[in-house]
NUSEBA-873055 format. One line per field, with one value per residue: residue number from 1; residue in one letter; chain; z negated, x, y of N, C-alpha, C in turn. Coordinates in Angstrom, 1 decimal, decimal comma. Layout:
REM NUSEBA-873055
k <- (NUM | ...);
r <- (A | ...);
c <- (A | ...);
n_w <- (Z | ...);
n_u <- (X | ...);
n_v <- (Y | ...);
ca_w <- (Z | ...);
ca_u <- (X | ...);
ca_v <- (Y | ...);
c_w <- (Z | ...);
c_u <- (X | ...);
c_v <- (Y | ...);
//
This chain:
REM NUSEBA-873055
k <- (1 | 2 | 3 | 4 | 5 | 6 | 7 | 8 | 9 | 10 | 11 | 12 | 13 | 14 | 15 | 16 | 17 | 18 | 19 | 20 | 21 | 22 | 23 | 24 | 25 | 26 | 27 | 28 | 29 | 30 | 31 | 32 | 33 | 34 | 35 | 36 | 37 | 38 | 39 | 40 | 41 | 42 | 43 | 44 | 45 | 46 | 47 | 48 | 49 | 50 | 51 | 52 | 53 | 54 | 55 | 56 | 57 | 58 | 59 | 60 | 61 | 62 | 63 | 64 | 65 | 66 | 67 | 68 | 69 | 70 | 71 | 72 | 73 | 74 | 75 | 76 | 77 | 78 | 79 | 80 | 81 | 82 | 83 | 84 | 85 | 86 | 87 | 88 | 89 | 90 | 91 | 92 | 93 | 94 | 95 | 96 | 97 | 98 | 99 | 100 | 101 | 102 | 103 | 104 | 105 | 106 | 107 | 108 | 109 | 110 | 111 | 112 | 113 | 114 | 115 | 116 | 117 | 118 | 119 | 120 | 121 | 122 | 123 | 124 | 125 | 126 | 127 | 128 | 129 | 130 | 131 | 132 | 133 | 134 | 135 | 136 | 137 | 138 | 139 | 140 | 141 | 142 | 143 | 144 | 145 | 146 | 147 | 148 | 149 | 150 | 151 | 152 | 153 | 154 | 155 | 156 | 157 | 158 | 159 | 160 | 161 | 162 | 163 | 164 | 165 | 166 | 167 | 168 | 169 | 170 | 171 | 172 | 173 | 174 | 175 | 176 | 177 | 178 | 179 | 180 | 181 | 182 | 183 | 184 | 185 | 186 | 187 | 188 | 189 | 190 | 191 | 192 | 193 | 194 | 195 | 196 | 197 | 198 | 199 | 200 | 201 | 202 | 203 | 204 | 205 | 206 | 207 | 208 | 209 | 210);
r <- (X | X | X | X | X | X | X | X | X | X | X | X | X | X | X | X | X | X | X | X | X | X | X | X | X | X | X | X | X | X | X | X | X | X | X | X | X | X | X | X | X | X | X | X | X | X | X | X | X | X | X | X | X | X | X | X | X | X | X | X | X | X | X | X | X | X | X | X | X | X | X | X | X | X | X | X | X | X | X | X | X | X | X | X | X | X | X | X | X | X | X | X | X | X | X | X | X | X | X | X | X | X | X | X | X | X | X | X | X | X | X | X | X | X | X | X | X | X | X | X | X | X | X | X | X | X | X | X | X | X | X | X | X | X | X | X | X | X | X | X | X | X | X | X | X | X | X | X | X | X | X | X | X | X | X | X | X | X | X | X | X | X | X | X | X | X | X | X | X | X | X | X | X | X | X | X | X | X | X | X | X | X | X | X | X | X | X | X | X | X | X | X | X | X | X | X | X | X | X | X | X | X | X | X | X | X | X | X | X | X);
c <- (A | A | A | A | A | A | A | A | A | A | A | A | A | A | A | A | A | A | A | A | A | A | A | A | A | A | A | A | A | A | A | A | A | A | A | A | A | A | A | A | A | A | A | A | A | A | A | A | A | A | A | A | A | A | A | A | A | A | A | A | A | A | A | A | A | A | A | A | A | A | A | A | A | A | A | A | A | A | A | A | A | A | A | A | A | A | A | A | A | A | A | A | A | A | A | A | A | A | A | A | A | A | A | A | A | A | A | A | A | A | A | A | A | A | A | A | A | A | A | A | A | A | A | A | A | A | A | A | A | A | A | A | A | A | A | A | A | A | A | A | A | A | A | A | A | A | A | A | A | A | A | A | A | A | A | A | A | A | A | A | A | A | A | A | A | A | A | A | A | A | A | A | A | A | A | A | A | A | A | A | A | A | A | A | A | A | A | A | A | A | A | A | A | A | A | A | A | A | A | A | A | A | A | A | A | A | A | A | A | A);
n_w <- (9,8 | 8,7 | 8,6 | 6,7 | 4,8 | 4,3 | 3,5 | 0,8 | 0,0 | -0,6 | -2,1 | -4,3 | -5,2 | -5,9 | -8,0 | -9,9 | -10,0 | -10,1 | -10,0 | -7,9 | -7,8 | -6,8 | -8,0 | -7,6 | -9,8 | -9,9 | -9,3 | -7,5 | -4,2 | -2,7 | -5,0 | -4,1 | -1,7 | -1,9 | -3,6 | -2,3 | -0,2 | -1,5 | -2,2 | 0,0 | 0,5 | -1,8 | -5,2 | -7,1 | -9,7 | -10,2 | -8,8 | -10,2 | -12,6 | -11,9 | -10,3 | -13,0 | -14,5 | -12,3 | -11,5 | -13,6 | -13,2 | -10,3 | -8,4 | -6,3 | -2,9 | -2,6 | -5,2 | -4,8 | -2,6 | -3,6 | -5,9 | -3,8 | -1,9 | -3,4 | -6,2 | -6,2 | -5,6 | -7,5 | -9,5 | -8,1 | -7,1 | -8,3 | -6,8 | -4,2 | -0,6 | -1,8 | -0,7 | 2,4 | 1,6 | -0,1 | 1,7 | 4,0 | 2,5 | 1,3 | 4,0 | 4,6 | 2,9 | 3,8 | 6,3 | 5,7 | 4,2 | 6,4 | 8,3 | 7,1 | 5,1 | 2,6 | 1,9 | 2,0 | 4,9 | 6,1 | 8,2 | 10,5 | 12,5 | 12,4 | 9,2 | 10,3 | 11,7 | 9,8 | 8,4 | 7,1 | 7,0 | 8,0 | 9,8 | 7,8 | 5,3 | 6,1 | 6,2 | 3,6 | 2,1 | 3,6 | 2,2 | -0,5 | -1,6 | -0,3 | 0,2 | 2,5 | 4,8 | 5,3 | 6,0 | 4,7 | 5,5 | 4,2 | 2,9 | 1,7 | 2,0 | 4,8 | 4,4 | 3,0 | 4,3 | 6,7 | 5,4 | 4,4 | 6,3 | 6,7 | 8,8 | 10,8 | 12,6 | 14,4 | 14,2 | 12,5 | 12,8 | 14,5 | 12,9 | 11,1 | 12,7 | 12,9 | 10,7 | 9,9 | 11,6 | 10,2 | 7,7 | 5,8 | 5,8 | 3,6 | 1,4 | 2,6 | 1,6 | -0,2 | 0,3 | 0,8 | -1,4 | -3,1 | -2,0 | -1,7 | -4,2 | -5,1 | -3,2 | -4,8 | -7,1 | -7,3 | -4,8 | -4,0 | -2,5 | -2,6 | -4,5 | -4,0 | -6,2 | -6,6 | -8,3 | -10,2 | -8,3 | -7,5 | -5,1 | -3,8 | -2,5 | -0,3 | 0,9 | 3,7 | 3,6 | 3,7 | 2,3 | -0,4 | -3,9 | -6,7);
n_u <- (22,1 | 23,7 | 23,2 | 24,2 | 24,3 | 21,8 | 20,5 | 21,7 | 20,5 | 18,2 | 18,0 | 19,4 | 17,2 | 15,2 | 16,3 | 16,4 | 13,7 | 11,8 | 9,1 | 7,7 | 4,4 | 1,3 | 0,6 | -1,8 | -4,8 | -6,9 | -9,0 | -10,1 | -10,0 | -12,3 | -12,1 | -9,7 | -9,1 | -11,2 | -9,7 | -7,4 | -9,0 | -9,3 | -7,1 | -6,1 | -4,4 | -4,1 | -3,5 | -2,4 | -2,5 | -4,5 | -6,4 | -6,8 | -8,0 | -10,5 | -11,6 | -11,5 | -13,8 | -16,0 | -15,7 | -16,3 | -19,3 | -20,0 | -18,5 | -18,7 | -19,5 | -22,2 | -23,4 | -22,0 | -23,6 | -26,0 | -26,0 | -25,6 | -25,0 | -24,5 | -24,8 | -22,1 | -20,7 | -20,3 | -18,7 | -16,5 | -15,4 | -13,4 | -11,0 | -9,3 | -11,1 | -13,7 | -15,7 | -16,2 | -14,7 | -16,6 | -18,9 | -17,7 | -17,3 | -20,2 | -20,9 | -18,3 | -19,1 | -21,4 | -21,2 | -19,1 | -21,0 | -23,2 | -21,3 | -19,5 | -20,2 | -20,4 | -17,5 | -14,2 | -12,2 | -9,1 | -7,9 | -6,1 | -7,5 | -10,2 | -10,3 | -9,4 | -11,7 | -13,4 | -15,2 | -13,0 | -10,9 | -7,6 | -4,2 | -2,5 | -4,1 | -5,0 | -3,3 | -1,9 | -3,5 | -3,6 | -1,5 | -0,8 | -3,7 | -3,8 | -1,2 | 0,6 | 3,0 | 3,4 | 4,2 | 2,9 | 3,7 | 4,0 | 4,3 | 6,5 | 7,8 | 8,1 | 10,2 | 12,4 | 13,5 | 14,1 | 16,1 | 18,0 | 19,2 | 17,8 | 16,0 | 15,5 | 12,8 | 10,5 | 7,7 | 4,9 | 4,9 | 6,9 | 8,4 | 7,5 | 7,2 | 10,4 | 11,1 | 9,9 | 11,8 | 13,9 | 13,7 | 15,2 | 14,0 | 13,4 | 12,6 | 10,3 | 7,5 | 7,1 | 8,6 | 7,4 | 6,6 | 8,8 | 10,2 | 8,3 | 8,3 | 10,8 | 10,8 | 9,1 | 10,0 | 12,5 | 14,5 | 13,4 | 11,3 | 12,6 | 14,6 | 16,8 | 17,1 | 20,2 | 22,4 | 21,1 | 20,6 | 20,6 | 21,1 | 23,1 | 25,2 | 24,9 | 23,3 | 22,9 | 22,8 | 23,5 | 24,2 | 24,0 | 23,1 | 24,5);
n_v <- (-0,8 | -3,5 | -7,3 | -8,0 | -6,0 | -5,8 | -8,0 | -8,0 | -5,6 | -6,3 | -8,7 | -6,9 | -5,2 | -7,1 | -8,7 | -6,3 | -6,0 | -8,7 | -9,7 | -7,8 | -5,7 | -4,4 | -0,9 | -0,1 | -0,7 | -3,4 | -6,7 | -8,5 | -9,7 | -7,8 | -5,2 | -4,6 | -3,9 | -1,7 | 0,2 | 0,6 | 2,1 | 4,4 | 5,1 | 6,8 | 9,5 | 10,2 | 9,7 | 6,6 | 6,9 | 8,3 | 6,8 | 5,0 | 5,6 | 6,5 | 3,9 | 2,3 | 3,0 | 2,8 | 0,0 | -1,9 | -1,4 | -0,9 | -3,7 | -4,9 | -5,9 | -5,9 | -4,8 | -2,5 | -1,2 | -0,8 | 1,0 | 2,9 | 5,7 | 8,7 | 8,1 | 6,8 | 8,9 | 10,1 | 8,8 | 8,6 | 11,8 | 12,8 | 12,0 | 13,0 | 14,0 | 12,8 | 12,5 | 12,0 | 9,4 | 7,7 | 8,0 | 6,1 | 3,8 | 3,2 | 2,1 | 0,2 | -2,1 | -2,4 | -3,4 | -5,9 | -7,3 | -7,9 | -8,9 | -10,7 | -12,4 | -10,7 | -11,2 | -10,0 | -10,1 | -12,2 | -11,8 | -9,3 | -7,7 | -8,1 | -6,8 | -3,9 | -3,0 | -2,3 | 0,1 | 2,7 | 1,7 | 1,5 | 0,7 | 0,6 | 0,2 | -2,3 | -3,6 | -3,9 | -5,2 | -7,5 | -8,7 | -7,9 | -8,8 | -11,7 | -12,9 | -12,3 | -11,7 | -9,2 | -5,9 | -2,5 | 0,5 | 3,7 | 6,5 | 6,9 | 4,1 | 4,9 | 6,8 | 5,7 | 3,9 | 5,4 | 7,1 | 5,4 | 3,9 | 1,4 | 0,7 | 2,7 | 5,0 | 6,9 | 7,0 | 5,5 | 3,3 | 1,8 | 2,0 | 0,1 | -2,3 | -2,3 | -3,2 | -5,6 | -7,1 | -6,3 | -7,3 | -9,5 | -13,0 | -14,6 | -12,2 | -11,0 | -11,1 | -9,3 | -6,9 | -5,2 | -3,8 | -3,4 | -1,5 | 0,5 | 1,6 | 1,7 | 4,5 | 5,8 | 6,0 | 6,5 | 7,1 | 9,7 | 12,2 | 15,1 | 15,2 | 12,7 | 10,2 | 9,7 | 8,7 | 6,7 | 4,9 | 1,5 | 0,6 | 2,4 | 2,1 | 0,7 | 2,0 | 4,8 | 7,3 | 10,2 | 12,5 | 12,4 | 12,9 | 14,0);
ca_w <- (8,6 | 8,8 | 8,1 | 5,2 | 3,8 | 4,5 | 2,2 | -0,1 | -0,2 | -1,1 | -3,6 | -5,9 | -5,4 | -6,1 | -9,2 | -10,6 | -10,2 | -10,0 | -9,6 | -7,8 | -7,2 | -6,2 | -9,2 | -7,9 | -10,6 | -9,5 | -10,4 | -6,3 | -3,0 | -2,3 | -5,6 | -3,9 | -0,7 | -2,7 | -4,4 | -1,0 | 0,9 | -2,2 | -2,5 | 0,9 | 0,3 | -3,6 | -6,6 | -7,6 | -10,7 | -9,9 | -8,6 | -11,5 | -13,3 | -11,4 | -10,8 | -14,6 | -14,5 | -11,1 | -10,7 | -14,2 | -12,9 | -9,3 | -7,9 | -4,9 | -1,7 | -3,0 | -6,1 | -4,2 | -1,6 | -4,5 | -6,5 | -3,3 | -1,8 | -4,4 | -7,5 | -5,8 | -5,1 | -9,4 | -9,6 | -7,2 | -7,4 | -8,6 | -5,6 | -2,9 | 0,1 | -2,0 | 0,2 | 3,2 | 1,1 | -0,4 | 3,0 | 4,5 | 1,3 | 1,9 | 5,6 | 4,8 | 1,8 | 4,7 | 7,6 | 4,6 | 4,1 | 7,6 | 9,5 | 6,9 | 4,0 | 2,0 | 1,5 | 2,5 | 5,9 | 5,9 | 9,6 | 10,8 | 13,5 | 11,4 | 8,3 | 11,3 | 12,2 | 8,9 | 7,8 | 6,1 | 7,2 | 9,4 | 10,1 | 6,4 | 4,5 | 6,5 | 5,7 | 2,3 | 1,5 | 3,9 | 1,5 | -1,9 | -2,0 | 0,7 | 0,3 | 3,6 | 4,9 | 5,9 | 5,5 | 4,6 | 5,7 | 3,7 | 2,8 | 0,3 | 2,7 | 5,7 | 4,1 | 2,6 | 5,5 | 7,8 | 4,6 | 3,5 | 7,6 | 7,2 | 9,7 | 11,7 | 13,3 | 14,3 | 13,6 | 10,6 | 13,9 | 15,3 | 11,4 | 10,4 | 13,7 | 13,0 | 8,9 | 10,2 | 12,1 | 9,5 | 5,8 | 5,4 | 5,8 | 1,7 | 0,8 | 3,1 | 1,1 | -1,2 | 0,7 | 1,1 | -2,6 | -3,7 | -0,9 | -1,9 | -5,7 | -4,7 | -2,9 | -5,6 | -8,4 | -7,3 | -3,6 | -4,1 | -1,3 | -2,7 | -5,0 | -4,6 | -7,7 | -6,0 | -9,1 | -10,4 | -7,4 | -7,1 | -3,6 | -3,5 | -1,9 | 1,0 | 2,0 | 4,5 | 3,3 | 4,0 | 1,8 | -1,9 | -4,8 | -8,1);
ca_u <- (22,5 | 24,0 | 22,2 | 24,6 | 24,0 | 20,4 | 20,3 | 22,1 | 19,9 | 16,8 | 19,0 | 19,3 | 16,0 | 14,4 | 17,1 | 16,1 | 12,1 | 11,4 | 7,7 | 6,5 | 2,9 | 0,7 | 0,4 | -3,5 | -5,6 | -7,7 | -8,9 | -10,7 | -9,6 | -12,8 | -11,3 | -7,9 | -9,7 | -12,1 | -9,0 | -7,0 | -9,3 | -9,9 | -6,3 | -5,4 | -4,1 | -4,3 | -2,6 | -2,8 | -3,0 | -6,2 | -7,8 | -7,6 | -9,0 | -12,2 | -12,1 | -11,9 | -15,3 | -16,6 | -15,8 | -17,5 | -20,6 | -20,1 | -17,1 | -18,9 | -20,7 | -24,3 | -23,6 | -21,5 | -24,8 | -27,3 | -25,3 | -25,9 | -23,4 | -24,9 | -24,1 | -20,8 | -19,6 | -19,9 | -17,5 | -14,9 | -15,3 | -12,2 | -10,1 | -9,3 | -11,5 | -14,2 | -17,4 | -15,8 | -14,7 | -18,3 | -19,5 | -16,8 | -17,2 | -21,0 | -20,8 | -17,6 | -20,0 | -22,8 | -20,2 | -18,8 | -22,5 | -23,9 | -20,4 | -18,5 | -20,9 | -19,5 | -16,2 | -13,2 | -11,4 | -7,6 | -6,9 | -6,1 | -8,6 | -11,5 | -9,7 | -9,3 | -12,6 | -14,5 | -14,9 | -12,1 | -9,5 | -6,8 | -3,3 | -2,0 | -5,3 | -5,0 | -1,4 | -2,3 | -4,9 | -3,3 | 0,0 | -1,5 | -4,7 | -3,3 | 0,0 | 0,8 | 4,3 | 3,2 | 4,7 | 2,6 | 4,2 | 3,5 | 5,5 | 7,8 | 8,6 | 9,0 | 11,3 | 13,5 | 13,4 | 14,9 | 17,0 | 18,6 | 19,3 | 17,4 | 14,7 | 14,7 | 12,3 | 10,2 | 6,4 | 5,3 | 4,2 | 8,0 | 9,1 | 6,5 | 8,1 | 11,5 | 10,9 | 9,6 | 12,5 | 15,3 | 13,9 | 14,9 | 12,3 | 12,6 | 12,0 | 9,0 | 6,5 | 7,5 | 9,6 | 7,3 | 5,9 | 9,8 | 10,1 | 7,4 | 8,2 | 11,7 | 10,5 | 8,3 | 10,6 | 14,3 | 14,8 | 12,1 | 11,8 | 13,3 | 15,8 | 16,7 | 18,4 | 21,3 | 23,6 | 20,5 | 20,1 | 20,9 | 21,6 | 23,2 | 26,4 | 24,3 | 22,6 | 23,4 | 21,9 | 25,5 | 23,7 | 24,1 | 23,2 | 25,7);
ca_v <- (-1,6 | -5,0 | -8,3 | -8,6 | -4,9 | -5,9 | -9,4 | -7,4 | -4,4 | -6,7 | -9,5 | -6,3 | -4,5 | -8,2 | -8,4 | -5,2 | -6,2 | -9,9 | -9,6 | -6,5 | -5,7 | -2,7 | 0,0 | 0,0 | -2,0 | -4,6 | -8,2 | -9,1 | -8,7 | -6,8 | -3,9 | -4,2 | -3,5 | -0,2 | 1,1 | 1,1 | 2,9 | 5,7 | 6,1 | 7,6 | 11,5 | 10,3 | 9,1 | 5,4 | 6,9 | 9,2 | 6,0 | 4,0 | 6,1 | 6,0 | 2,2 | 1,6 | 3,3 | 2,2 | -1,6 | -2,8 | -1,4 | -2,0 | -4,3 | -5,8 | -5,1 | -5,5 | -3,8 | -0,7 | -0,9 | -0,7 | 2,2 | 4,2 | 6,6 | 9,8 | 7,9 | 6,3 | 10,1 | 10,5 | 8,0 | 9,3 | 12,9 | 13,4 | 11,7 | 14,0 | 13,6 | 11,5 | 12,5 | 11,3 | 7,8 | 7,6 | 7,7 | 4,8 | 2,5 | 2,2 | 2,0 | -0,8 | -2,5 | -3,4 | -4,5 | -7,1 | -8,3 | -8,6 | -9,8 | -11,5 | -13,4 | -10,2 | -11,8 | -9,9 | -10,9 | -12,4 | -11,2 | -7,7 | -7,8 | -7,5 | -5,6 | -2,6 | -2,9 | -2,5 | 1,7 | 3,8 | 1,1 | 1,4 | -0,6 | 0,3 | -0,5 | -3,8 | -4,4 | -3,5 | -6,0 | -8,8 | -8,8 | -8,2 | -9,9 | -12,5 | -13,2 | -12,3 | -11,2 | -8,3 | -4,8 | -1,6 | 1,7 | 5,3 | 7,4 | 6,1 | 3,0 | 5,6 | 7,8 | 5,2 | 2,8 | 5,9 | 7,7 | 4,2 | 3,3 | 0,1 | 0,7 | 4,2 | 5,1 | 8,0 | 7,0 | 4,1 | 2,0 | 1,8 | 1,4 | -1,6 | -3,4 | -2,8 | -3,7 | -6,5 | -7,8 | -6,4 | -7,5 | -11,1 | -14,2 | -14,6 | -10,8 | -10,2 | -10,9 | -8,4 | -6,0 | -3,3 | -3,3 | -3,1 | 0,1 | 1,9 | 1,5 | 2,8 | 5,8 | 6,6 | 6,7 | 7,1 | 7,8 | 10,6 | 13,0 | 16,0 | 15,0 | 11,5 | 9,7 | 8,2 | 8,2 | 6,0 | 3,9 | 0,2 | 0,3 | 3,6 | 1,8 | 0,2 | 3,2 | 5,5 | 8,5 | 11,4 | 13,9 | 11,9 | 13,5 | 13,7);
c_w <- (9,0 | 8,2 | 6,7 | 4,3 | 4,0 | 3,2 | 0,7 | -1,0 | -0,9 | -2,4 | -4,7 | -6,0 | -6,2 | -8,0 | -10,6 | -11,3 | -9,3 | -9,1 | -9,6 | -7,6 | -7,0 | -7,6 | -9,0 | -9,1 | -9,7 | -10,0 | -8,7 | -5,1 | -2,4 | -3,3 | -5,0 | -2,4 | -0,9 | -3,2 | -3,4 | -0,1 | -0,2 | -2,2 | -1,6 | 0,4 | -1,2 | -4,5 | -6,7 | -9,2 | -10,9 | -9,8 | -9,0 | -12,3 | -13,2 | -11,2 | -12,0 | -14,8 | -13,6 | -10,9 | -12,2 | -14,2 | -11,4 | -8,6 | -6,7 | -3,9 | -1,8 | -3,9 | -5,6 | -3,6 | -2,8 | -5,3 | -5,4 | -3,3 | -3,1 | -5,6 | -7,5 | -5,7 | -6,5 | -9,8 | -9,4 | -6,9 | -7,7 | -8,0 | -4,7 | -1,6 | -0,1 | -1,5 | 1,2 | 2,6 | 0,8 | 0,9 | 3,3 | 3,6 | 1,4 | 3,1 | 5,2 | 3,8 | 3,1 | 6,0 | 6,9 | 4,6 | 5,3 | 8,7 | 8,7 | 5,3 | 3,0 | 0,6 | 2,1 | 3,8 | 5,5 | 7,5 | 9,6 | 11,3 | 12,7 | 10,0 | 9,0 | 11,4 | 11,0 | 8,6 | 6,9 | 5,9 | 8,2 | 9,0 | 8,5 | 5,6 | 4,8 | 5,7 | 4,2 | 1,5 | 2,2 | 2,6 | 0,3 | -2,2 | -1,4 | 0,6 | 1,6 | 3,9 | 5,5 | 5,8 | 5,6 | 4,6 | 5,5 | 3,6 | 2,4 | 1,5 | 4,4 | 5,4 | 4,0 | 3,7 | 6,4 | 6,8 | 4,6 | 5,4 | 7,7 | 8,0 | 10,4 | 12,4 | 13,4 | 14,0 | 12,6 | 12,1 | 14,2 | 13,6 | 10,5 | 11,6 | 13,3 | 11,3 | 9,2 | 10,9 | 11,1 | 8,1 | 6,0 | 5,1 | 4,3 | 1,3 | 1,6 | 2,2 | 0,1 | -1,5 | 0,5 | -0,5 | -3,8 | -2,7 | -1,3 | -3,1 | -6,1 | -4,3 | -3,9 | -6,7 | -8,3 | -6,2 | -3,5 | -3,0 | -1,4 | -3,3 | -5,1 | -5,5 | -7,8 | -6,9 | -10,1 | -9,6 | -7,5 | -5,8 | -2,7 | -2,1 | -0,6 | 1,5 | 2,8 | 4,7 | 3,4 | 2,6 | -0,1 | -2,7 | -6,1 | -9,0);
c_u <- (22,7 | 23,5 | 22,9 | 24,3 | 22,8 | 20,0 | 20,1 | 21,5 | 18,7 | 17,0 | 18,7 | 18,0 | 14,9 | 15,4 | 16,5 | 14,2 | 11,8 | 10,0 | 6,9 | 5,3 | 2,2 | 0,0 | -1,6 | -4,0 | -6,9 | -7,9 | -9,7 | -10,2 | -10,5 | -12,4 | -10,3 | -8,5 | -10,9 | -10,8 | -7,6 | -7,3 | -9,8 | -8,4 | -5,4 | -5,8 | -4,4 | -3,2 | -3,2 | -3,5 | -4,7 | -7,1 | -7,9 | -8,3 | -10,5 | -12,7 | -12,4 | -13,4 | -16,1 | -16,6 | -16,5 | -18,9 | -21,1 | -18,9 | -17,2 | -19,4 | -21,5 | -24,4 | -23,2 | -22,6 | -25,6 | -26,8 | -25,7 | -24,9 | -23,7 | -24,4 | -22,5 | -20,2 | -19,4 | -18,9 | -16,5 | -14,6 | -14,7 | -10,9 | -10,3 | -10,6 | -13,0 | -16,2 | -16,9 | -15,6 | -16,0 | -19,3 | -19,2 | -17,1 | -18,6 | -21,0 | -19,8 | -18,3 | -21,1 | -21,8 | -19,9 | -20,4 | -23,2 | -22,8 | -19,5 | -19,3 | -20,2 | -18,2 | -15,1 | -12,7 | -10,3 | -7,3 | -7,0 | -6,7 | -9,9 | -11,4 | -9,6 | -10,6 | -13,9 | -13,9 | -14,3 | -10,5 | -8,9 | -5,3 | -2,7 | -2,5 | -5,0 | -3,7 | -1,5 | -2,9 | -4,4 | -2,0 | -0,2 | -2,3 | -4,6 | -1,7 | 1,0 | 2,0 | 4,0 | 3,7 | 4,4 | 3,5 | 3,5 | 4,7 | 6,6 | 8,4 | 8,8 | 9,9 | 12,7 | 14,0 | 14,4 | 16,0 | 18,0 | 19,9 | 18,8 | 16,4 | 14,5 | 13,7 | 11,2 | 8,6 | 6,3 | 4,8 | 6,0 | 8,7 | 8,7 | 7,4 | 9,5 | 11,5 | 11,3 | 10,6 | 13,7 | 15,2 | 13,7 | 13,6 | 12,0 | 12,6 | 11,3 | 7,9 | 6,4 | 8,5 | 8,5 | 6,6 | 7,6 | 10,3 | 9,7 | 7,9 | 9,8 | 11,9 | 10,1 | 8,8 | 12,2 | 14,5 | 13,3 | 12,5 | 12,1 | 14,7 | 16,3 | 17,8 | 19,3 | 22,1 | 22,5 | 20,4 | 21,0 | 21,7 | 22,4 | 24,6 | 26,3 | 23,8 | 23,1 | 23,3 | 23,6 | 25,1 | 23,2 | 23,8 | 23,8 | 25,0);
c_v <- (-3,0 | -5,8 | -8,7 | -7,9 | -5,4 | -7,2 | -8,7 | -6,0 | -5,3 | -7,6 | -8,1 | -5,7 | -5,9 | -8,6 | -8,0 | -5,1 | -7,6 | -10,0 | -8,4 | -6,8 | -4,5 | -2,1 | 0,3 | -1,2 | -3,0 | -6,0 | -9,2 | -8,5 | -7,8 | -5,1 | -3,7 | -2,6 | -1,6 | 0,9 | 1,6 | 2,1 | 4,7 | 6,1 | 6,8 | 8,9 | 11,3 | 9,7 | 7,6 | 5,8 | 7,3 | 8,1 | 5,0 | 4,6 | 6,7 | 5,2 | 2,4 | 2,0 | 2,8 | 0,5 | -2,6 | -2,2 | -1,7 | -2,4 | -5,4 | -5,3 | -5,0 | -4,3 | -2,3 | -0,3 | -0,6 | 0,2 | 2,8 | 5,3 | 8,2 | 9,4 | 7,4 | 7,8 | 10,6 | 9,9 | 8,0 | 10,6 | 13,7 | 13,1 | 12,7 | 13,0 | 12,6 | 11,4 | 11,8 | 9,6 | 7,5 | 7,0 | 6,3 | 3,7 | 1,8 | 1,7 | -0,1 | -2,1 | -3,6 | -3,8 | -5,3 | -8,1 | -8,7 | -9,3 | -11,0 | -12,4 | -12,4 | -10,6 | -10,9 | -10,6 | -11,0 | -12,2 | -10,1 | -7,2 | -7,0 | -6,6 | -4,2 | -2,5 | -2,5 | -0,3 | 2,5 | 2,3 | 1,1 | 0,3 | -0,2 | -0,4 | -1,9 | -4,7 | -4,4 | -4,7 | -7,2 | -9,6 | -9,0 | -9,0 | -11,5 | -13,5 | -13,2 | -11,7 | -9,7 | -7,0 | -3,4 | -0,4 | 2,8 | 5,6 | 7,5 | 5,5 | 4,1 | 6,0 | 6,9 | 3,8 | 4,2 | 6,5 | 6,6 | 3,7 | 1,8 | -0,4 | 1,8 | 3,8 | 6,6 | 8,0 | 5,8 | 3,0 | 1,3 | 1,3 | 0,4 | -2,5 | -3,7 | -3,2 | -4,9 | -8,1 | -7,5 | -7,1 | -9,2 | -12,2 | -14,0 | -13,7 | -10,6 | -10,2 | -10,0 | -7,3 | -4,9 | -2,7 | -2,9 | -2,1 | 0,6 | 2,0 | 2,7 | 4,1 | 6,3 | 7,1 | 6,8 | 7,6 | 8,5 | 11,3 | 14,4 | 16,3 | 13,6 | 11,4 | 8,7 | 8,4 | 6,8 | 4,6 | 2,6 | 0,1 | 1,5 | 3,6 | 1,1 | 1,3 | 4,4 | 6,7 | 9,3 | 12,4 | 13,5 | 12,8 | 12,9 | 13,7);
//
């Protein structure tokens, strides 16, 4: 894709939605950071609807530590995988409190290094709670990054790099939350809704649907 289809692809996606943001709820970068690591293999939606219950009784690292992973797995019990999270959340609860004054980090370094985060979570939490240019890759933003041709690539490591280098300086901070948003509700990954799409005339997809 050319740096002009490229401007042009983000001008209308930025158009169409002024001020994206992440469909998780939250109100601190340590919830952004809880509701990141509950919603791998989940729904946003699934895991508000156990925040809304979980974060006004515990929405910090003491309080998550003093809830106790037993009553923390009542809470999430209806997210895929939520013994394993349960586990990671206290585990990442007491790394917060003995490495970082339980504050959140703003580098990637230590965001990797804390339990049930890896380079998405990171990117995740640098971008949203941060404001950081950063560009989280799932599924959405794979698909439509190699469907669209504005970023092939064959793993999300190889497709965060080249994002990185194709989505204009003034749409980074807000490229990958207007991607994923895309994936999720027009360029779907069985039927996409290119007589819907915005950018149906920049993309390079052969295989259109009428």
């Amino acid at each position: 894709m050319s740096p002009r289809k490229r401007h042009a692809l983000f001008s209308r996606l930025q158009a169409a939605n002024p001020t994206p943001t992440s469909e998780l709820e939250y109100q601190t970068p340590f919830e952004l950071l809880v509701a990141v690591i509950l919603s791998a293999q989940a729904t946003d939606k699934s895991v508000n609807l156990a925040t809304r219950k979980l974060f006004p009784v515990a929405n910090t690292p003491q309080a998550v530590q003093k809830l106790g992973e037993k009553r923390l797995r009542n809470y999430i019990k209806t997210i895929g995988l939520y013994n394993n999270k349960a586990t990671n959340l206290i585990t990442m609860c007491g790394q917060l409190l003995e490495r970082h004054g339980g504050e959140v980090p703003r580098d990637r370094e230590s965001l990797e290094q804390l339990a049930g985060v890896g380079r998405k979570t990171a990117n995740v939490v640098l971008n949203t709670a941060f404001g950081e240019p950063t560009i989280a890759v799932d599924t959405h933003v794979f698909r439509v990054a190699n469907r669209t041709g504005l970023a092939r690539g064959k793993t999300v490591l190889e497709v965060e790099k080249k994002l990185l280098k194709a989505v204009p300086q003034e749409f980074r901070v807000d490229a990958h939350h207007w991607l994923i948003l895309h994936g999720r509700y027009t360029c779907v990954a069985r039927k996409p809704k290119c007589p819907q799409c915005v950018i149906a005339d920049l993309c390079a997809y052969t295989a259109k649907t009428e």
